[in-house]
Residue frames as a rotation matrix with the C-alpha (Angstrom) as fourth column:
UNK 1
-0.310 -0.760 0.572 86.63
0.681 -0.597 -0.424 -25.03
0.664 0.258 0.702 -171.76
UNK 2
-0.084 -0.265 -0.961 87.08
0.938 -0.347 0.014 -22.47
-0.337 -0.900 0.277 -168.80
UNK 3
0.898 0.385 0.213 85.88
0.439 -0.789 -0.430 -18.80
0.002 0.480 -0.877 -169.54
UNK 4
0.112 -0.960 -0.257 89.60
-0.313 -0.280 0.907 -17.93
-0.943 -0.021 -0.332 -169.11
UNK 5
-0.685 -0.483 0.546 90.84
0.377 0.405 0.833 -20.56
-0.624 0.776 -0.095 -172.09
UNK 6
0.273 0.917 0.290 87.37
0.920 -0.160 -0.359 -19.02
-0.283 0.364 -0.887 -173.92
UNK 7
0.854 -0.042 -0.518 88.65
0.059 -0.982 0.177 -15.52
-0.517 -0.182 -0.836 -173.78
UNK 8
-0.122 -0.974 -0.191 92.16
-0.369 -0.134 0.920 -16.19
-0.921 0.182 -0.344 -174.74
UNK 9
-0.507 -0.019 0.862 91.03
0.784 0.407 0.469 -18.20
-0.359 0.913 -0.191 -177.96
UNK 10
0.602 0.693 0.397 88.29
0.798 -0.518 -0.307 -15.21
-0.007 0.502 -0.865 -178.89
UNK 11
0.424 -0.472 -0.773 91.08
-0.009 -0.856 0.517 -12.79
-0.906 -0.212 -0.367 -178.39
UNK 12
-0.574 -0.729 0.373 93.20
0.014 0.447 0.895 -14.23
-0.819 0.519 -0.246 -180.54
UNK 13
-0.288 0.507 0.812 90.56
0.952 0.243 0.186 -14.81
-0.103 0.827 -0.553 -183.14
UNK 14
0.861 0.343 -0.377 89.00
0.288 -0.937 -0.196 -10.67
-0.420 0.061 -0.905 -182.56
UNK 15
0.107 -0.771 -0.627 92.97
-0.042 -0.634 0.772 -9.99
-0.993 -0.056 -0.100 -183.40
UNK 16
-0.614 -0.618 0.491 93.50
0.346 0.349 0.871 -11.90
-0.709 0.705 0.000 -186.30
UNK 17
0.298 0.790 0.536 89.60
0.953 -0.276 -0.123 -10.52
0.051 0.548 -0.835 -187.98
UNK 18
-0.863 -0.149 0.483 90.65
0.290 -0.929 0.231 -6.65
0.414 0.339 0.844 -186.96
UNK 19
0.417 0.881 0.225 87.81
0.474 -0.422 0.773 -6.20
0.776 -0.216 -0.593 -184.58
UNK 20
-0.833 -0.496 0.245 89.60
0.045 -0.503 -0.863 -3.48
0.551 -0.708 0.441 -182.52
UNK 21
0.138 0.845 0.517 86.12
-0.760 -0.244 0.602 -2.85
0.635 -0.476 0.608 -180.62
UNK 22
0.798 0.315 -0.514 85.91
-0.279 0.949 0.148 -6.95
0.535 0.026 0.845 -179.51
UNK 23
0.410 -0.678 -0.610 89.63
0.563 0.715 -0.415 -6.91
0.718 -0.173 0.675 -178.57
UNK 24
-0.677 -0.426 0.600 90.02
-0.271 -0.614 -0.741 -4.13
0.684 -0.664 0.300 -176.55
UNK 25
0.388 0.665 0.638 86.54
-0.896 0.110 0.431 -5.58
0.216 -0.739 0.638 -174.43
UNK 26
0.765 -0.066 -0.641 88.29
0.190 0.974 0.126 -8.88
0.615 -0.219 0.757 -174.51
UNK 27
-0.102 -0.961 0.259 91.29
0.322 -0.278 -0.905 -7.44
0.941 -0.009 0.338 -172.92
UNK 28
-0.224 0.096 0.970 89.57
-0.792 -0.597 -0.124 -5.10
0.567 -0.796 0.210 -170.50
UNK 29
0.790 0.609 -0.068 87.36
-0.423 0.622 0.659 -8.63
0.444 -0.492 0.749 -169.01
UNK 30
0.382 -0.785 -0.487 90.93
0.526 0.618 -0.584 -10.19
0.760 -0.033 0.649 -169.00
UNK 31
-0.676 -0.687 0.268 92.61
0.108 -0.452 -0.886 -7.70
0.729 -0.570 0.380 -166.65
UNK 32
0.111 0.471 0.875 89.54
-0.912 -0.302 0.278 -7.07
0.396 -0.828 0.396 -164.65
UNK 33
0.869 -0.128 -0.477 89.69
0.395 0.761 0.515 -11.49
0.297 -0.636 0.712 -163.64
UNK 34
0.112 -0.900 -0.421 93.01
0.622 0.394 -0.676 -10.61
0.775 -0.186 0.604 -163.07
UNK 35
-0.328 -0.014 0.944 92.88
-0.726 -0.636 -0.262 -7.91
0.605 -0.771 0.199 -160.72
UNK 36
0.488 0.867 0.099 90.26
-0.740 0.351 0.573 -9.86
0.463 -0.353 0.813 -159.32
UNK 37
0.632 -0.392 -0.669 92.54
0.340 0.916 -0.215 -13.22
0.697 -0.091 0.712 -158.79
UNK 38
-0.710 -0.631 -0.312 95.55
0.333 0.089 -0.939 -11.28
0.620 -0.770 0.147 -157.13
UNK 39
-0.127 0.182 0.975 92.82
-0.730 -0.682 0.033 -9.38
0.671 -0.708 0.219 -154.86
UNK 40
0.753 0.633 0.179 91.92
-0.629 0.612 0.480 -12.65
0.194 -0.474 0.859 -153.88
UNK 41
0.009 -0.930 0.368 95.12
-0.980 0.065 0.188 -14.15
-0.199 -0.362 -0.911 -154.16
UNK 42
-0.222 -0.069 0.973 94.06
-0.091 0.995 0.049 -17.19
-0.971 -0.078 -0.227 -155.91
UNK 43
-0.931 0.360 -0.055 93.14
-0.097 -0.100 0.990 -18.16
0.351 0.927 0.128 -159.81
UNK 44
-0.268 0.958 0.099 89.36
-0.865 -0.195 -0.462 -17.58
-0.424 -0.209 0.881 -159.97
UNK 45
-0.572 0.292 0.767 86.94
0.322 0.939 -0.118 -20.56
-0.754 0.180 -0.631 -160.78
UNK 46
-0.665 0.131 0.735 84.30
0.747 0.091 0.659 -20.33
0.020 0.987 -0.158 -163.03
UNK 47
0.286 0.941 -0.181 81.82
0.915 -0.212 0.344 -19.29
0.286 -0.264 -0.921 -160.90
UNK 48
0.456 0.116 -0.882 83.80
0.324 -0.945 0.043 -15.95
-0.829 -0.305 -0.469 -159.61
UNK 49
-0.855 -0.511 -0.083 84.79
0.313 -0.638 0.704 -15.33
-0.413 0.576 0.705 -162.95
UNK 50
-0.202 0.838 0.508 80.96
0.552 -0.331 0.765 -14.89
0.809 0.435 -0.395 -164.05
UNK 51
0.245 0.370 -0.896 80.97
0.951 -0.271 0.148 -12.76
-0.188 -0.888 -0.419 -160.99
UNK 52
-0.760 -0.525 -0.382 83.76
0.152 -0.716 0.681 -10.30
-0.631 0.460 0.625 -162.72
UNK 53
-0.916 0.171 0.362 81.93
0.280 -0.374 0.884 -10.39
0.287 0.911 0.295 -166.01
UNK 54
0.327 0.899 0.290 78.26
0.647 -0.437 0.625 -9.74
0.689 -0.017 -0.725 -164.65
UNK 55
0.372 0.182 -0.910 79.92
0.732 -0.661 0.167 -6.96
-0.571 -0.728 -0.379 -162.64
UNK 56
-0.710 -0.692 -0.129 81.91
0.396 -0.544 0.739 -5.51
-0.582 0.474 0.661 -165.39
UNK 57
-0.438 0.688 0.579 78.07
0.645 -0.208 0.735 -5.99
0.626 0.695 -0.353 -167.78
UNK 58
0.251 0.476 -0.843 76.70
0.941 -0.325 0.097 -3.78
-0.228 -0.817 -0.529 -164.59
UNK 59
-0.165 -0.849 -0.501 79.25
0.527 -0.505 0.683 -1.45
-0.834 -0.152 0.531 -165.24
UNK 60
-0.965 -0.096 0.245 78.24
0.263 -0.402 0.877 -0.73
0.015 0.911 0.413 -168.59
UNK 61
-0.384 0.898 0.215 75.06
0.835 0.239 0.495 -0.94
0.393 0.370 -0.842 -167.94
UNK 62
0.264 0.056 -0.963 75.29
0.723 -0.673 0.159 2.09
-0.639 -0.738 -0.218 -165.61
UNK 63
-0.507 -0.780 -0.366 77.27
0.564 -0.621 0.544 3.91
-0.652 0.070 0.755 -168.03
UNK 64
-0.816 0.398 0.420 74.84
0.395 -0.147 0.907 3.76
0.423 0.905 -0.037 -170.86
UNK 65
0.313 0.926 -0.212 72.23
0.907 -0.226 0.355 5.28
0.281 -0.303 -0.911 -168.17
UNK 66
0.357 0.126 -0.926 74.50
0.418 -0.908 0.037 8.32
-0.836 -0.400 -0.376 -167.87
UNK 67
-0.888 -0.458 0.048 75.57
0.302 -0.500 0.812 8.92
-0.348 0.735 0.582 -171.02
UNK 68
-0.205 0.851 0.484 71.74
0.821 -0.119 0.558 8.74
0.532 0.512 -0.674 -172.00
UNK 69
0.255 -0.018 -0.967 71.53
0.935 -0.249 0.251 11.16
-0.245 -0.968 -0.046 -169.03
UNK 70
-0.386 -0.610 -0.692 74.28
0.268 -0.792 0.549 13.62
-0.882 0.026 0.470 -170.57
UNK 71
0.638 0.733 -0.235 72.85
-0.214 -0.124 -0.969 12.94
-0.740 0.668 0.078 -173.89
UNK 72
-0.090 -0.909 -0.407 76.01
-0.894 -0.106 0.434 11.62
-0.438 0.403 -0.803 -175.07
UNK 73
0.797 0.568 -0.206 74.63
-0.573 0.603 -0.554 9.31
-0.191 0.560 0.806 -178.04
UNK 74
0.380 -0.751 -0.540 78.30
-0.661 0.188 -0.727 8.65
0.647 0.633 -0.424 -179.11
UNK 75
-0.862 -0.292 0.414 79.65
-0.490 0.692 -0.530 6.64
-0.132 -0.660 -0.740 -175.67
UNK 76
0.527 0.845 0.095 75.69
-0.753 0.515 -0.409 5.42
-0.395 0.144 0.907 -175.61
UNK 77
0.735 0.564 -0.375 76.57
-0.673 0.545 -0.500 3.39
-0.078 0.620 0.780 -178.49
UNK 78
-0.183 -0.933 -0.310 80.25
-0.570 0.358 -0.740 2.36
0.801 0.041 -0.597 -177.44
UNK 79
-0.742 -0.066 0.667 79.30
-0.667 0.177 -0.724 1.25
-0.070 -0.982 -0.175 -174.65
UNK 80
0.433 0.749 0.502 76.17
-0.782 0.589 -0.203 -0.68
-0.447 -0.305 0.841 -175.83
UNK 81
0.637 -0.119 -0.762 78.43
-0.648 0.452 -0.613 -2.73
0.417 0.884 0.210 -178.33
UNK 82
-0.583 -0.715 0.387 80.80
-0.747 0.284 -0.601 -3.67
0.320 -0.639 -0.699 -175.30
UNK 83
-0.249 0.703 0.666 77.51
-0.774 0.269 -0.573 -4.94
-0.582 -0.659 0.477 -173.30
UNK 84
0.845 0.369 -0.386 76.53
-0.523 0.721 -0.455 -6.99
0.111 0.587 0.802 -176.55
UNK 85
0.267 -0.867 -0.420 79.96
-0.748 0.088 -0.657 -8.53
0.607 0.490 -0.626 -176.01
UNK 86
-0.594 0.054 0.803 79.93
-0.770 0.252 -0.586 -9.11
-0.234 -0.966 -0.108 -172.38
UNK 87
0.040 0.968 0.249 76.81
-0.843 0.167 -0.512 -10.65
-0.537 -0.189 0.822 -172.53
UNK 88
0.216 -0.320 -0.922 78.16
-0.627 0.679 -0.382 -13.49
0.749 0.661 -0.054 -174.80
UNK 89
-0.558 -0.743 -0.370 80.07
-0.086 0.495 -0.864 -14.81
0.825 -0.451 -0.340 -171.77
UNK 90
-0.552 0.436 0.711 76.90
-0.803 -0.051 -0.593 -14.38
-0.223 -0.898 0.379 -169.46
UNK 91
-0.605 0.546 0.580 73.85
0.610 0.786 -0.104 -17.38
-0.513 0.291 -0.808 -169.21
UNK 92
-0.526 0.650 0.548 70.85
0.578 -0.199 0.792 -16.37
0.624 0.733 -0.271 -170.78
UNK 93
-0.858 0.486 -0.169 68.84
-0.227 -0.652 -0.723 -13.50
-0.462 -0.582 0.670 -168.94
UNK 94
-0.688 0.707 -0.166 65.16
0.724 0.652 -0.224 -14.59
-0.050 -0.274 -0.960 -167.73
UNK 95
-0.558 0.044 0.829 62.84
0.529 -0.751 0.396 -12.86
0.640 0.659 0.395 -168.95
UNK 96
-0.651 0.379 0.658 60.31
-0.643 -0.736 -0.212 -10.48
0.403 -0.561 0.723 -166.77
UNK 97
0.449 0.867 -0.216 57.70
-0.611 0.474 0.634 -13.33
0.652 -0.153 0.743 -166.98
UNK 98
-0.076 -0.725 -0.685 60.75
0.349 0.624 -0.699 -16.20
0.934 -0.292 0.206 -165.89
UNK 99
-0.802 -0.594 0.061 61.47
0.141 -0.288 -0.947 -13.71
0.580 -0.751 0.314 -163.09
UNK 100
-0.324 0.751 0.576 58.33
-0.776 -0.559 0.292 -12.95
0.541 -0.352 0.764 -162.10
UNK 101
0.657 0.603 -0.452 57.38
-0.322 0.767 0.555 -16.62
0.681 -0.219 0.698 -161.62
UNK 102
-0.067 -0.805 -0.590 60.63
0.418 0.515 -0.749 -17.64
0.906 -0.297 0.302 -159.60
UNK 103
-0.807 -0.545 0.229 60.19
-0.029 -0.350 -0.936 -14.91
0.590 -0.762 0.267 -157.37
UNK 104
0.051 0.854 0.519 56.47
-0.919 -0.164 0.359 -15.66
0.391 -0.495 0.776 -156.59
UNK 105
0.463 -0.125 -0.878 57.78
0.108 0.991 -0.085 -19.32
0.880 -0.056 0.472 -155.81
UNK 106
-0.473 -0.788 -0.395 59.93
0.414 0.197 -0.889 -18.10
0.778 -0.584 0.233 -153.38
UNK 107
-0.495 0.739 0.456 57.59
-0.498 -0.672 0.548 -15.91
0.712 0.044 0.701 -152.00
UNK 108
0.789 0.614 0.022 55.17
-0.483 0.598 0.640 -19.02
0.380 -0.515 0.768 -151.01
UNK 109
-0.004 -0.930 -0.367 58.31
0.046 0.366 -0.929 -20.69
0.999 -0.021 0.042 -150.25
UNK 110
-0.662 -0.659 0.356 59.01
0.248 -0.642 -0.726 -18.22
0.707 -0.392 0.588 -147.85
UNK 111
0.285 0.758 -0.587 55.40
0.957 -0.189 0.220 -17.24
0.056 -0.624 -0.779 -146.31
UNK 112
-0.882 -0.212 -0.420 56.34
0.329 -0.916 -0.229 -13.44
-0.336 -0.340 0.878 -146.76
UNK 113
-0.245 0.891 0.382 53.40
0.931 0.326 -0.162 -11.37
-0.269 0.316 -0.910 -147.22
UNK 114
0.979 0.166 -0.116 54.46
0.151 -0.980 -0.129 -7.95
-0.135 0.109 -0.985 -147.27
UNK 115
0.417 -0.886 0.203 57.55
-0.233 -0.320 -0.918 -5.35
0.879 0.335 -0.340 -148.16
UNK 116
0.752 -0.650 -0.112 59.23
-0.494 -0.442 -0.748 -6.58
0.437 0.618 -0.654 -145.06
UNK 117
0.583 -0.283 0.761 60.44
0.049 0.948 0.315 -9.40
-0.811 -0.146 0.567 -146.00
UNK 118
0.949 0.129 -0.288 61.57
-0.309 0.202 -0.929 -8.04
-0.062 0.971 0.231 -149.05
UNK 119
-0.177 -0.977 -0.119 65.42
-0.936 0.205 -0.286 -8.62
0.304 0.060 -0.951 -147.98
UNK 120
0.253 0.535 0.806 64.44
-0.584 0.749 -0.314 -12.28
-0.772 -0.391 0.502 -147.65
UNK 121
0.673 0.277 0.686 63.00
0.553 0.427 -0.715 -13.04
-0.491 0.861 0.135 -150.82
UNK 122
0.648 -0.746 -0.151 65.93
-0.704 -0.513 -0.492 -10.44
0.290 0.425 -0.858 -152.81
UNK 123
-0.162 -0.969 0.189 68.77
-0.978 0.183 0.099 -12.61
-0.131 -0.168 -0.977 -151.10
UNK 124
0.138 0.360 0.923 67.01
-0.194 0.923 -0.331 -15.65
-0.971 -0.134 0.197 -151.67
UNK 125
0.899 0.424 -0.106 66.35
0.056 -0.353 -0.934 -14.39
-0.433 0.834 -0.341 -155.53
UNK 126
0.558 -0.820 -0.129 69.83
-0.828 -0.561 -0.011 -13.16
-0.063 0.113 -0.992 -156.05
UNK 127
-0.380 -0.531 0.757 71.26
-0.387 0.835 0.391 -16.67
-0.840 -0.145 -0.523 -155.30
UNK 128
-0.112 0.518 0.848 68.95
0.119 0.854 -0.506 -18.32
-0.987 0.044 -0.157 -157.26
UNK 129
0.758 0.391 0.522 69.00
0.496 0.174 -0.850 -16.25
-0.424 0.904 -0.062 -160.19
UNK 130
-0.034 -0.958 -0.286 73.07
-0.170 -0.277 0.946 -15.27
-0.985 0.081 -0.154 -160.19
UNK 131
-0.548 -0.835 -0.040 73.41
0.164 -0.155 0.974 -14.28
-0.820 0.528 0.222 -163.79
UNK 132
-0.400 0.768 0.500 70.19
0.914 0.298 0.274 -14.96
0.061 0.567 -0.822 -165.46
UNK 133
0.480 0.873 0.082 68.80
0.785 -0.470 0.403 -11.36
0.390 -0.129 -0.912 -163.96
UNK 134
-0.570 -0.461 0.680 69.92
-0.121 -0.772 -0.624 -7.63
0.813 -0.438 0.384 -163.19
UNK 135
-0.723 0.271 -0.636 69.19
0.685 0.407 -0.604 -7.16
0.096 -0.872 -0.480 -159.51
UNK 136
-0.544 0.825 -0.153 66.93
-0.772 -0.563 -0.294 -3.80
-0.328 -0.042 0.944 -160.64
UNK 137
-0.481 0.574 -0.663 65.16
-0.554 0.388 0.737 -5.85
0.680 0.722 0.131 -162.44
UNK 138
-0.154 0.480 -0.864 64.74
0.568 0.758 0.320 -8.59
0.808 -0.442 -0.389 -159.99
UNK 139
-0.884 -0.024 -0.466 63.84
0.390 -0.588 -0.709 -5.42
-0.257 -0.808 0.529 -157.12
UNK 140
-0.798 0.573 -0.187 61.59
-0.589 -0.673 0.448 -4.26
0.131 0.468 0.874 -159.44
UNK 141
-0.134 0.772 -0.621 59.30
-0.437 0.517 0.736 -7.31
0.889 0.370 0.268 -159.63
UNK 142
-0.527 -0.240 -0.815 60.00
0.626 0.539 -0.563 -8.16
0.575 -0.807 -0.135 -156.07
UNK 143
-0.876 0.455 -0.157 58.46
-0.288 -0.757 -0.587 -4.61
-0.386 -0.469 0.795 -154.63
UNK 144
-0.297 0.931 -0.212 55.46
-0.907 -0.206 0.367 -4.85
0.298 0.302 0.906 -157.15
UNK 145
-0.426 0.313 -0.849 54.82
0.447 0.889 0.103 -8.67
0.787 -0.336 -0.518 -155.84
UNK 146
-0.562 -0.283 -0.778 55.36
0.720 0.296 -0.628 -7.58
0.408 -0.912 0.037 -152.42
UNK 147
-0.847 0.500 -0.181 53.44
-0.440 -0.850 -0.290 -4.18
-0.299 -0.166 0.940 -152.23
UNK 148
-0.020 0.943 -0.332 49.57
-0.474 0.284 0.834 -5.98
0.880 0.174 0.441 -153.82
């Protein structure tokens, strides 16, 4: 099953339970592929529809750093229940160790030895770990490699 035909059955099922939270994030994910399809001008595959949804979990993930920001607990917590949603429809996210080790593979891989290379090993990284990792995350452990 296609993360479209996935979406349209969990709608359908968020309607029929009364999770107004669940069905309005299933909705929004829905209209963002679609935007997404006519910008392109084709149906998406699978692979740019996990592009939408880990850009839409970005999205939140930004928000919930300025609401924490404004001090607005109340979006905070709308916004983290969306993200727990999203995140259904993403792979599993690698943890710090996971990432750490992948990106010292590339690393030797690579023969970089300093920060700069670090757009190298980041665009290498980024491919390799498309969904599994935020890209702070994987920057983060990429500088502190790359800077010892």
């Amino acid at each position: 099953m296609n993360i479209k035909d996935q979406l349209n059955e969990e709608l359908k099922e968020a309607m029929r339970s009364g999770e107004k939270l669940r069905t309005q994030t299933i909705r929004s994910l829905k209209s963002a592929i679609k935007y997404a399809e006519i910008d392109v001008g084709k149906e998406l595959d699978s692979e740019e529809s996990l592009a939408v949804i880990i850009k839409q979990a970005k999205q939140r993930r930004d928000s919930i750093a300025e609401f924490e920001k404004a001090g607005r607990d109340d979006l905070v917590q709308n916004e983290l229940a969306e993200l727990a949603i999203l995140e259904k429809y993403l792979p599993a996210q690698l943890s710090e160790a996971d990432i750490e080790a992948k990106i010292k593979v590339i690393i030797a891989e690579l023969g970089i030895s300093d920060i700069k290379g670090m757009g190298q090993v980041m665009g290498q990284a980024m491919t390799q770990l498309k969904g599994q990792a935020d890209g702070k995350l994987v920057s983060q452990i990429t500088r502190k490699l790359l800077s010892n």
